[in-house]
Structure formats: C-alpha cells, structure tokens
N, C-alpha and C positions, 0 to 999 in steps of 0.2 A: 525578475518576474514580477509582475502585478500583485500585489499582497490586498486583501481585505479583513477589513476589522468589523463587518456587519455580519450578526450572524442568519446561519441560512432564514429564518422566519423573518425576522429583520428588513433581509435583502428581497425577499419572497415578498411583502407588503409592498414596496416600494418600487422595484424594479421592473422596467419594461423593457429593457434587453437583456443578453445572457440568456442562460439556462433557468426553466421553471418546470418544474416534474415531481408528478408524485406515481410512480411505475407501482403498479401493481399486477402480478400474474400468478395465476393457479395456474398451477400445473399435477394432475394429480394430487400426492399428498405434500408438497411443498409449495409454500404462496411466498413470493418476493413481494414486500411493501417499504419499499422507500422514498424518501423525502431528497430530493435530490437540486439545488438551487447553485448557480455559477455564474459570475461576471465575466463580463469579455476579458479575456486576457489572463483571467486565472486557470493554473491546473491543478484538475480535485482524482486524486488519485483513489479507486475503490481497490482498498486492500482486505484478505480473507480469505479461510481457509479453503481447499477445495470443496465444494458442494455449497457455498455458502452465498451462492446467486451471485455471484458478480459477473459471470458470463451472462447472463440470463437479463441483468440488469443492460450490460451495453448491449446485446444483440433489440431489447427495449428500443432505449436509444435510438439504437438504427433504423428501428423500424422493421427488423428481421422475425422479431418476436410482437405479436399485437398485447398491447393492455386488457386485460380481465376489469378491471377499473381505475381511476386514477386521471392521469392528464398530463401532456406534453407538450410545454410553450419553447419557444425559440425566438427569441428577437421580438416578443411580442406575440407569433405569429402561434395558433393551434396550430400542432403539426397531430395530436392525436385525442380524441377524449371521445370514448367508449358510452358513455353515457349520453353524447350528441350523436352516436354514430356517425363520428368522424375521425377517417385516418387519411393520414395524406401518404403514398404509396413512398417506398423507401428510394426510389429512383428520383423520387420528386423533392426528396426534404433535401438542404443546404448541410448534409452530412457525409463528412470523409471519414473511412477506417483503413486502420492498419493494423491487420490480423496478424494473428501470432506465428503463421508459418508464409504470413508475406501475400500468399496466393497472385505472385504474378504469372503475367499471361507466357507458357514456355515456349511458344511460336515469335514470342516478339521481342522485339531489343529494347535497352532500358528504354531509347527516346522513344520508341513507340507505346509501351507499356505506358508512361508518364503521358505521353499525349490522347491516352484510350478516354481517360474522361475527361475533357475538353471536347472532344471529340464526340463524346454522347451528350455533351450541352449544345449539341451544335455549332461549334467553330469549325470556320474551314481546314482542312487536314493541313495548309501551310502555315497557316497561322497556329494550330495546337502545336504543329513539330517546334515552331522558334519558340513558344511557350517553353515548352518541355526540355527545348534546351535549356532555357534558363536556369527551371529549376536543380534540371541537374547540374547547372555549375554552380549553385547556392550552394550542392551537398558536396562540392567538389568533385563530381564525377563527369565534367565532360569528356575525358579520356576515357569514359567506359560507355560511352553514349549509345556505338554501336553493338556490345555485349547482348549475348541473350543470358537469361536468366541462371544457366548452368552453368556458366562461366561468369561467375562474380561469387563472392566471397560471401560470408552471411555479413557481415557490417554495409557491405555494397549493396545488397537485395533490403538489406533491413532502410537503407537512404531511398532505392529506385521506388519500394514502396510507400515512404513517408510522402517524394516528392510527387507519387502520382496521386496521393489522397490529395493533398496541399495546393496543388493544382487545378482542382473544381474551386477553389476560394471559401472553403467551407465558413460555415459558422459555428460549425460542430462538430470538434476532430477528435475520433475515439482508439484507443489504442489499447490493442486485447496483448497482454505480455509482449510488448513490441522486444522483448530484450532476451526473450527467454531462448530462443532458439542458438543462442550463438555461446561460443565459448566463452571460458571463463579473462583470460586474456583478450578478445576483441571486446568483450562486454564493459571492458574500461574507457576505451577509445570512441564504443560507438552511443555508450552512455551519457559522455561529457556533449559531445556532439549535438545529442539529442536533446539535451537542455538548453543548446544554446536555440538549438530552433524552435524549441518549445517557448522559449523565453520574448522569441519576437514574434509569435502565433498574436494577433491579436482579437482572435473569439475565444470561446470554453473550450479546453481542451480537456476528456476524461481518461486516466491510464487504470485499467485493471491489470493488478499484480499481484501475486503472492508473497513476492518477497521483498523487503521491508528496506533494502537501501535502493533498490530502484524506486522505491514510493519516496524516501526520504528526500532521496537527492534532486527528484523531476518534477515534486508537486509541491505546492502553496498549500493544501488542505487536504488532510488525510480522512476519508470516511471507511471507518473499521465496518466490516458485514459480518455477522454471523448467522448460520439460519432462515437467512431473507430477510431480516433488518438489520438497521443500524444500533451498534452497541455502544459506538466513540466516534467522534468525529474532535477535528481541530489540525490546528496547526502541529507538521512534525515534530516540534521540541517540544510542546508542551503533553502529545501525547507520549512522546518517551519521559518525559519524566512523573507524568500522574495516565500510566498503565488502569484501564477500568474491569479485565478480564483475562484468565489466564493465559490465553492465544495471545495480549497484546504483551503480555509480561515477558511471556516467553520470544516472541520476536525482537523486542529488545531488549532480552538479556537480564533479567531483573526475577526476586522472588517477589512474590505477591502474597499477602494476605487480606483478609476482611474482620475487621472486628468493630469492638466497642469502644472509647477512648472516654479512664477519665483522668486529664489531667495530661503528665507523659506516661500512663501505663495505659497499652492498649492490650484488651483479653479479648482473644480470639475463640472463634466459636469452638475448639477441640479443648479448651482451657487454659492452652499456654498464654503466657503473658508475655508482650515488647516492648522495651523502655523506648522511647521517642525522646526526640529535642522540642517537639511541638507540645505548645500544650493546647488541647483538645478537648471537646465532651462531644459523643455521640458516634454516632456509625461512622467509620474510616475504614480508609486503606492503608495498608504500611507496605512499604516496596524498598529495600534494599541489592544491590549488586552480588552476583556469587564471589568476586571478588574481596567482598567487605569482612567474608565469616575467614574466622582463625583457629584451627586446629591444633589441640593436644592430646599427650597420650594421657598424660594426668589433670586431675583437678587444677587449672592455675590460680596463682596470686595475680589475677589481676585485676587493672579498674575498670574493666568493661560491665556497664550494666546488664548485658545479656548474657545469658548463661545456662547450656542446657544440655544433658547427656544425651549424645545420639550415637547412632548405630549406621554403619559405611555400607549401603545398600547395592553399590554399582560405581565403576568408575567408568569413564572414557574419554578419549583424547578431546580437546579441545581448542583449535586452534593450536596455540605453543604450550599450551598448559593441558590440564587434566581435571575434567569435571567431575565431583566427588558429588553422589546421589546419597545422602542421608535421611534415613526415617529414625521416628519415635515424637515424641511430643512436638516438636515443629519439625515438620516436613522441608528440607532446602537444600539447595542446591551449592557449592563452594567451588570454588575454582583456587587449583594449588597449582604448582611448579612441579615436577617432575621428579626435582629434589628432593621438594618440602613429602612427597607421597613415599618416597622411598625413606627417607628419614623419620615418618612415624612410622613406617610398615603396614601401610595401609592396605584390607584385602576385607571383601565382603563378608561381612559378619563380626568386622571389628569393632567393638565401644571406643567413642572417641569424647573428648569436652568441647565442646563450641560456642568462641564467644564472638560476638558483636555488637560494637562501641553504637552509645545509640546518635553520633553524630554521625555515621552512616548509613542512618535509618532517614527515611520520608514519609510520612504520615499527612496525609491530606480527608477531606470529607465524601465520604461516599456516596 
C-alpha cells in the first residue's frame, strides 16, 4: 500500500489531488467536526466507538449527509462548501460505497448488479455487462456471475459489492464496516483479500470500523473519533504503541494512565507513583500490557520497581488466559494463565501484591 510521511496539514497546504475535507454537521445536540486529508492510493481508516460520528462522517463523504459548514475537495475539484452554497448531488460526485450489509440489488445477478453503475454513467448495456465481467473475475467470481444475491455467501456478496462500487472508477471508495457482517472464519479469507484490492485502489480509499484489526490490517493511517472529533490519528504501530485515550488503550490491549514525570517517577493524578526506564519531566502517559503485571499472595522479594497492594475486583476469560480487574491505588488490568489464577486462589475481594518491572513500562509525552 501507498505510505505517506506528510502530515494531514502538511499535505492539505500543498496538495491538489486526493482527499481535502473539513466535514462538519449538526445534528441536533451532536456536531461532527473533522479535518479529514488523503492521497491517492492511501487507506485512512475512521475507527470509534459507536455514536462517535464515523457513520455520519462517511455518509458526508457520500454526499448522503449535507455539511452544516466546512468543505469538500476531490482531485482538486469542490464537490461541496456550504458557505458558496455549493453541493454537487451525490449521483454526480466520482464516489463508490460499499455499505455494511452490501445492499445489492435482489432481482439481479452478480454481473448485473456490478454492471448497474456503469450503466447509470451511461455505457451501453453491452459494454457495462463485459466490464462487469471483468471485475468479477478480478474478485475471482466469474463462476458465480450468473448468481443472485441470495445465493452467494457473505464473502461472495461482500466481492459483488466491492466490485460494483470499483466499477464507476471511483476517486473515492468508502467502506462502512465492509467486514462486519460476515463470520468470524470467512472474515479471514475475505479480509486478506480485501487488502490486496485495496492495495492496487489507486485514489483515497476511507474504511469506517469499530474494530481495531480490520483498521490495522487494511489501512496506511488510522484516525481515532470520539464524540465527533479526532482524538489520534497516525500510522497503525505507532498508535498501538503511544495509546492517547482510554477507548485506544483499551482496543489495543494496554493500561493507560496520565501523569506527571520527574525523572523515571511518574505521579499520577490519584497519587500513586510509576517507575519508568524514560527519563522525563512534564505531562505523560504511561501505557504498560496486562500481560506485564505479576501477582502474589505475599509481599515479594523482588527487584521490581513497582509495587502496590491491590484488591481482585473481577476476573473473565480472556482469550486463553484470564483477565484479572484489580482496584485500589492503581486501577489495572493483569492477564494470568488459568493456573497461575487457581494457584493464588484468586476470587473477588481478594488482597493481592502487584509488581511491574519498569522495563515494561512506556512513558511518552502527553
């Protein structure tokens, strides 16, 4: 896939293709305002919780939802700005989607479904049908070419649909949980897939997701929403590893805190304290794995710098292991073995000692 090292302001100053948008909409008491910039050939995936405007944001995009204020360029081109009173009708913009339950036509077969819009740009109905084959033999489906809709599989409806967006020649392909409706075994097969064709997409492509390894695996640039703004954006590794708010912590698997650093002691705002390997002064974050903490029933002798009496608030399975919910002076989450939970006698309302080496600690600036 297409990587960029420019960031969105950056590319926004300078660029005259790709994606240029700053979406803004009220809607009663919730206003979406985001800053939204993409080069051709990159995928920016909008990941967030539900209610957190990313539907709201792509149906923008589309053109299905108008801007309250704001502006939408494409390749150069206004496709909307509310302040010129100007929008260009969503039939009319060089934008494909592919909606989360597919919405193909159930009268029509895959080749005609893929040949529908072609066919609303006006090409001849022979000439859309040999298009449409195409595409469906790019997705590997010409043996399902004559299927209708009810007879194909969801990885099969989740292809006829990509290929009939793919099909207008978008410059702008939006993909509302394209992954979400299908099992959990096809969503492997039709995952890998979906990257490879996202990979040879050569405009913007945007995937709104909830969930955090379809974002990781499909997109070049993750933009976190919460609320109707942006909280994080960046490239997928670096926001797994510098987490800026608890929804990101938690999707990748991490505690989070916020404190003050001097030195390697960072004090958190409840009081406790975290030894770090960084040394630091000022506002930070510290972000360790549940994996990293180690439980005892007694006091140990050991040389971990952290160390702090807590109390087993909740356990539940997790994965192959078991996530142990501890409160009292630092709030965190542990992840044990099955063994190691039955070997302290772990049960809700139990005191336990918890340490954590501070070389499993990350502490960066806030």
């Amino acid at each position: 896939m297409t990587r960029t090292d420019a960031s969105p302001t950056e590319g926004a100053a300078l660029r005259t293709d790709g994606l240029d948008a700053r979406l803004v909409v009220d809607r009663g008491g919730f206003r979406l305002d985001l800053r939204l910039t993409a080069a051709p050939g990159e995928v920016v995936a909008l990941l967030g919780p539900n209610g957190a405007g990313k539907t709201t944001a792509l149906r923008a995009l589309a053109g299905l939802t108008p801007l309250t204020e704001g502006s939408l360029r494409l390749d150069g081109r206004t496709l909307e700005d509310p302040g010129n009173r100007l929008r260009v009708a969503p039939e009319d913009r060089p934008v494909g989607v592919v909606f989360q339950d597919y919405l193909l036509f159930p009268h029509l077969s895959a080749l005609d479904n893929v040949a529908f819009g072609p066919r609303c740009h006006g090409v001849p109905k022979a000439e859309a049908r040999a298009q449409a084959a195409e595409w469906l033999d790019r997705m590997g489906l010409t043996d399902r070419a004559g299927a209708k809709p009810r007879a194909l599989s969801g990885g099969q409806a989740q292809r006829v649909a990509l290929a009939r967006a793919l099909a207008t020649h978008p410059r702008l392909l939006l993909l509302d949980e394209p992954l979400a409706a299908l099992d959990a075994r096809t969503r492997l097969d039709v995952r890998a897939g979906l990257r490879r064709h996202l990979a040879a997409f050569e405009a913007v492509a945007v995937l709104v997701t909830h969930d955090p390894l379809d974002a990781m695996v499909l997109a070049d640039r993750l933009v976190v929403v919460e609320d109707g703004g942006i909280v994080q954006e960046g490239a997928p590794a670096d926001i797994s590893r510098r987490p800026r708010t608890d929804y990101i912590a938690s999707l990748v698997g991490l505690n989070l805190y916020q404190g003050r650093a001097e030195g390697h002691t960072v004090t958190l705002d409840g009081g406790a304290t975290i030894t770090t390997t960084e040394d630091l002064t000022g506002p930070v974050f510290v972000a360790f794995p549940p994996a990293a903490v180690t439980l005892h029933r007694d006091r140990p002798d050991s040389s971990a710098r952290n160390l702090w009496r807590l109390e087993v608030a909740g356990m539940e399975s997790h994965g192959d292991q078991i996530r142990v919910d501890l409160t009292g002076e630092l709030p965190l989450l542990a992840d044990l073995t099955t063994a190691a939970v039955a070997e302290l006698s772990l049960h809700p309302g139990r005191t336990v000692w918890v340490t954590l080496k501070a070389t499993q600690t990350h502490a960066y600036p806030a």
